[in-house]
C-alpha positions as CSV (number, residue, x, y, z in Angstrom):
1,X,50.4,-2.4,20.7
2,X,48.9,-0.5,23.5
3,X,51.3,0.3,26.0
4,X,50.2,2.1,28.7
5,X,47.3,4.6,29.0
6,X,47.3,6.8,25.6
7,X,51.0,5.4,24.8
8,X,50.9,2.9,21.4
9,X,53.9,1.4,19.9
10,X,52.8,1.5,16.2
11,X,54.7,-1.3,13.4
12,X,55.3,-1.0,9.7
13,X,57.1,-2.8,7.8
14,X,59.5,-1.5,5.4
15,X,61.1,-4.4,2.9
16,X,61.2,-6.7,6.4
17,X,62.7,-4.1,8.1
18,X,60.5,-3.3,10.7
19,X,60.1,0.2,12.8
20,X,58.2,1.7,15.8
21,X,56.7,5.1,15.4
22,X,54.9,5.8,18.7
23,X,51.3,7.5,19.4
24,X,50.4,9.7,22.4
25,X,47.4,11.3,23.3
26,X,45.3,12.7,26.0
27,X,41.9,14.4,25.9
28,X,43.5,17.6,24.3
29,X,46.4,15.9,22.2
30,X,47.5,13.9,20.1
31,X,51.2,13.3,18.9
32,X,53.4,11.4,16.6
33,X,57.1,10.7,17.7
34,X,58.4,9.9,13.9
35,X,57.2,9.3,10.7
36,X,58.4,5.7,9.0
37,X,60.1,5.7,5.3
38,X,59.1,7.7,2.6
39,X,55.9,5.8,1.1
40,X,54.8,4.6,3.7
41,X,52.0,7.4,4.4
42,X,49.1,4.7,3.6
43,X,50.7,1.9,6.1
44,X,51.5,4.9,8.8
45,X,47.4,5.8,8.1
46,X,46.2,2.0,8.8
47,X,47.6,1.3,11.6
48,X,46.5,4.4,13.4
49,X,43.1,4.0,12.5
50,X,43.6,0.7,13.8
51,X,44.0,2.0,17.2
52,X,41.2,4.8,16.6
53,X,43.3,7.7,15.6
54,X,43.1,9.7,12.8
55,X,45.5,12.3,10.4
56,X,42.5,14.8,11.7
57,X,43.5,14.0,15.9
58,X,47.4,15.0,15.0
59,X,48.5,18.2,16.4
60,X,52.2,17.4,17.1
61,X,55.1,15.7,15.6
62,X,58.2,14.9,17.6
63,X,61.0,13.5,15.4
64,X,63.6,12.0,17.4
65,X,66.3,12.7,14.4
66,X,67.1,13.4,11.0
67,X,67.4,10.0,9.3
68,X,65.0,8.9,6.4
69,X,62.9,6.5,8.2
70,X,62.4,8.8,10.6
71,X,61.3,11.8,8.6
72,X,59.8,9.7,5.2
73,X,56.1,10.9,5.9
74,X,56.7,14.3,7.0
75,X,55.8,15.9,4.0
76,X,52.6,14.1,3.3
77,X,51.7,14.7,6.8
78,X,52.7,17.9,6.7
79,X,50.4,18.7,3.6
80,X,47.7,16.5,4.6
81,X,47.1,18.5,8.3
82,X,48.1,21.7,7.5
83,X,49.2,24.3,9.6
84,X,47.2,23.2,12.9
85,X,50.2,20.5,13.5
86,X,53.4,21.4,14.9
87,X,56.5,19.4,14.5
88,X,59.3,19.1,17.0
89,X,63.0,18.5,16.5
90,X,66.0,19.1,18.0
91,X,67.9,22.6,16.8
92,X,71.2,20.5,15.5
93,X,69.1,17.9,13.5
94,X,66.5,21.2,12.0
95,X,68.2,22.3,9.2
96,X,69.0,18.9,7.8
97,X,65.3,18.1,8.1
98,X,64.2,21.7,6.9
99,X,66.3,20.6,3.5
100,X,68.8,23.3,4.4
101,X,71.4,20.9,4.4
102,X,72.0,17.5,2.7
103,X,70.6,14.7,5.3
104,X,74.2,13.6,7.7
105,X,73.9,9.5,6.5
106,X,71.5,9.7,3.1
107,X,73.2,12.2,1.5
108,X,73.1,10.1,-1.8
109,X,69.2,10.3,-2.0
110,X,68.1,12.8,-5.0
111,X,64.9,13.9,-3.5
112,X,64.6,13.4,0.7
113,X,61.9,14.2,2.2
114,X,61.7,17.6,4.1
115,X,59.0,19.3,6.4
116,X,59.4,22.2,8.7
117,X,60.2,22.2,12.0
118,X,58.3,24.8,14.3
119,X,59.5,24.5,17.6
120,X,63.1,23.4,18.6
121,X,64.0,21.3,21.5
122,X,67.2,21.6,23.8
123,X,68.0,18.8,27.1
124,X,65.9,18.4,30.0
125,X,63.0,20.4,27.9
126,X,59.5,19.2,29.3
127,X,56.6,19.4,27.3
128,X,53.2,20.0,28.7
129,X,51.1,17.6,27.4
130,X,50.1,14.0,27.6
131,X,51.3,13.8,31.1
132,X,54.6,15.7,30.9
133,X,57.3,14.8,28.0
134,X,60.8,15.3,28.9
135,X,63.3,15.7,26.3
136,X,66.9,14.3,26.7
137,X,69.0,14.8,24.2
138,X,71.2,12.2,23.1
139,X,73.8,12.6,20.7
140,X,75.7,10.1,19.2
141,X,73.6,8.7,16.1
142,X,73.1,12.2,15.0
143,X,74.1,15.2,16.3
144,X,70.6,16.2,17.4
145,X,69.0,13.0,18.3
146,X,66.6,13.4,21.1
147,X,65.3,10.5,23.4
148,X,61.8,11.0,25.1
149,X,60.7,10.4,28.7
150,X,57.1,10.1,29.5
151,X,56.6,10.6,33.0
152,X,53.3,9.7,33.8
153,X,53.7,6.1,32.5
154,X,57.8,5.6,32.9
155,X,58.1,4.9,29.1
156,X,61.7,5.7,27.4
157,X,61.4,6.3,23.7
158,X,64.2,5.5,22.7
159,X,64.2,6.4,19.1
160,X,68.0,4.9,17.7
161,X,70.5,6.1,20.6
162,X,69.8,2.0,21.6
163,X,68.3,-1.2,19.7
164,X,66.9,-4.0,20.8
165,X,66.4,-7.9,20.2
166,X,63.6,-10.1,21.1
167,X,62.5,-8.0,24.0
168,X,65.8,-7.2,25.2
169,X,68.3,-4.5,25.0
170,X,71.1,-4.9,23.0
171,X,73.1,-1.6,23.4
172,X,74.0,1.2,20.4
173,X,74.0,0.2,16.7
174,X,77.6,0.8,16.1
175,X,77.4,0.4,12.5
176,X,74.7,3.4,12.4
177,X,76.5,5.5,14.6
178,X,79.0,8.4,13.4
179,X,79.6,9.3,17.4
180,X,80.3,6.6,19.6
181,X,82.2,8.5,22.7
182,X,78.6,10.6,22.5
183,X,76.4,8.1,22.2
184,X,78.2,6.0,25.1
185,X,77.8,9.3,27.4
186,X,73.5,9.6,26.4
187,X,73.1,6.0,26.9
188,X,74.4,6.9,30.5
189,X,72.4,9.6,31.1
190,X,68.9,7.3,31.0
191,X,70.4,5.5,34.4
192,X,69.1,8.2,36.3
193,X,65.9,7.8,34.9
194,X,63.0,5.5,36.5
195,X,62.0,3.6,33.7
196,X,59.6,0.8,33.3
197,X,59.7,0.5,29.5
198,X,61.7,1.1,26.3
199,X,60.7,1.6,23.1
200,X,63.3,1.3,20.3
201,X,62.8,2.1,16.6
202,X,64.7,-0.5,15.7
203,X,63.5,-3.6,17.8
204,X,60.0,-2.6,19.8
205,X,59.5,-3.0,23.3
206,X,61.2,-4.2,26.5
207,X,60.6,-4.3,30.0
208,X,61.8,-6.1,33.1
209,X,64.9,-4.6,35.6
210,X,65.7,-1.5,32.2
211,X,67.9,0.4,34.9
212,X,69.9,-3.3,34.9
213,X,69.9,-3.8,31.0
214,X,71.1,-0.6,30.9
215,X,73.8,-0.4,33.4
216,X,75.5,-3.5,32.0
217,X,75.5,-2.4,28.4
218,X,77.1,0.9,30.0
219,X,79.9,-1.0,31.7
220,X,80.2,-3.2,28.0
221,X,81.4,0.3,26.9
């Protein structure tokens, strides 16, 4: 689903769970914020072909955190595109996706997935390209968790610091979260954000009055 301009919330499907990896591009490039579950390389490859963009366009990787269906593809990607893509994380989430240390909430799995990261991200961070990325980091559901602002088209990316339901927003996942008194404090930090859309891994898109949805989940806290 084309969301604005060279913005696309991307869907797979994972046993009926469904996630939200996000493409954005401009005439000089291309990035993928997050990766799906491990296996789903082939489903990650259709459906950005199905918007026109191919493994061969990718020159960036944001992950927004450490967890498995965030990460899953990382290595495949990693080994399909070689060393002319860079990948993006946070500095508290990089050694848990480097394979340094055992992932914070999948600690059980016998072989996760790891990648490199290249470049590390800290708060208020702004990325160059595709109309200006600014980072906010937002604690909570990991330690290094990062949210993403695109400025140029008002889009939140939420990654899992909120969730959402049938278009609306429906606050932290508290079961998912280690963190709560952090992630209440990051969800406060997008109020002084003007934002016209949300993207949530977990839950897709919403619009309409986001600086209301999320001021009332922030007084729910």
């Amino acid at each position: 689903m084309e969301i604005s301009k060279g913005v696309v919330m991307l869907q797979l499907d994972f046993h009926g769970n469904k996630i939200h990896p996000i493409l954005i591009w401009d005439r000089e490039m291309t990035v993928l914020v997050d990766t799906g579950f491990p296996g789903q390389i082939e489903d990650l490859r259709v459906a950005m072909e199905k918007v026109g963009v191919s493994f061969d366009q990718l020159k960036a990787v944001i992950l927004t955190h450490q967890d498995v269906d965030h990460i899953g593809c990382l290595p495949e990607i990693l080994q399909e595109c070689g060393n002319h893509i860079k990948v993006y994380a946070h500095e508290l989430d990089k050694p848990y996706i480097q394979g340094e240390l055992p992932l914070s909430k999948d600690s059980h799995l016998e072989n996760p997935p790891k990648g490199r990261v290249d470049n590390t991200l800290i708060d208020g961070q702004v990325l160059p390209f595709c109309g200006k990325i600014q980072i906010i980091h937002t604690p909570g559901h990991t330690p290094g968790h990062i949210s993403l602002y695109l400025k140029q088209s008002k889009i939140l990316i939420a990654g899992d610091s909120m969730y959402s339901e049938n278009g609306i927003l429906a606050g932290i996942h508290v079961p998912t979260t280690p963190d709560m008194n952090a992630a209440r404090l990051s969800l406060k930090k997008f109020l002084d954000l003007d934002i016209a859309s949300v993207v949530c891994y977990h839950g897709g898109l919403s619009n309409g009055d986001i600086h209301g949805q999320i001021l009332g989940l922030s007084k729910e806290l």
